[in-house]
N, C-alpha and C positions, 0 to 999 in steps of 0.2 A: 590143179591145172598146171602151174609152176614142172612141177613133180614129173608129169607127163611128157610136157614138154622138154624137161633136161634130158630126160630117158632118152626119146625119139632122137633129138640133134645129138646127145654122146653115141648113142649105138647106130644111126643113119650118116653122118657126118664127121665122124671121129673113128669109126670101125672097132667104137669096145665094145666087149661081150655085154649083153642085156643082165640089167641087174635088179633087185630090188629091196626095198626098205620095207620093216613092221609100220605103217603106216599110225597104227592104233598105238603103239609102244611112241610115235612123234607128237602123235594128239596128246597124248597122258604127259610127256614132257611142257607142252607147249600150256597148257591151262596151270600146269604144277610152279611153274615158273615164276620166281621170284628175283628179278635182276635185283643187283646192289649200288644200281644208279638214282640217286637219290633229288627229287624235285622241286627240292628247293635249297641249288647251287646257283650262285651270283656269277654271272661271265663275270671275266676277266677282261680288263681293257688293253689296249696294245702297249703302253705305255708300261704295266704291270708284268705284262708276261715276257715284254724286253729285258727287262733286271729281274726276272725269277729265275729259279733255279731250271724250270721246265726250257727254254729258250739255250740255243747252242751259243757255240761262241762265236762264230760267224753270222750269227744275226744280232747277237749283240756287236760286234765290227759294225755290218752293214745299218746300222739304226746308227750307230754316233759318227760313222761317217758320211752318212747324206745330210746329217744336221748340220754336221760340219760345211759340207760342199752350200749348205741353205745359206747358214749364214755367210761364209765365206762371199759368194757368188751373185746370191740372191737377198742377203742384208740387208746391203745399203738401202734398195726401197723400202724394206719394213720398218728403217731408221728412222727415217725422212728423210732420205738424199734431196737436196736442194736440186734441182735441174739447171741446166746451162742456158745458155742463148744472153748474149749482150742486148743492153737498151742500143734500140736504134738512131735516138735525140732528133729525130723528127728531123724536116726537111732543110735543116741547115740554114732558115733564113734567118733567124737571130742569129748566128754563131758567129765569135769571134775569129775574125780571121787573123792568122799569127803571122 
């Protein structure tokens, strides 16, 4: 069906001359076939394929520079930044007056 349909829209829609494939020579490939992808490969985690050799160098750049921007930027909370705001010492009725 694939097959039919590519035909129609290249030669109705594309203006190429009508073509065809041995059909039975695609079947005999398609049962014969033995890929070399093998099923039992462990992904790869991201952390891994950052420092592998498969990874460009521009994504290793962009990985130690948004860690960097993390902590730089975004750190302090994962530290424990202590938060601001003064004690307010309550309504000032015991307080010494200077």
């Amino acid at each position: 069906m694939l097959y039919e349909l590519l035909s129609e829209v290249y030669v109705d829609a594309y203006s190429y001359d009508s073509f065809d494939y041995d059909m039975d020579v695609y079947y005999d490939y398609l049962w014969s076939y033995s890929g070399s992808y093998e099923d039992n490969q462990i992904p790869m985690s991201l952390f891994l394929y950052i420092f592998s050799s498969y990874s460009s160098f521009w994504d290793k750049f962009g990985a130690v520079l948004s860690v960097a921007l993390l902590i730089l930027f975004g750190g302090g909370s994962l530290v424990g930044n202590r938060g601001g705001g003064g004690s307010n010492g309550g309504m000032g009725i015991f307080r010494r007056k200077r």
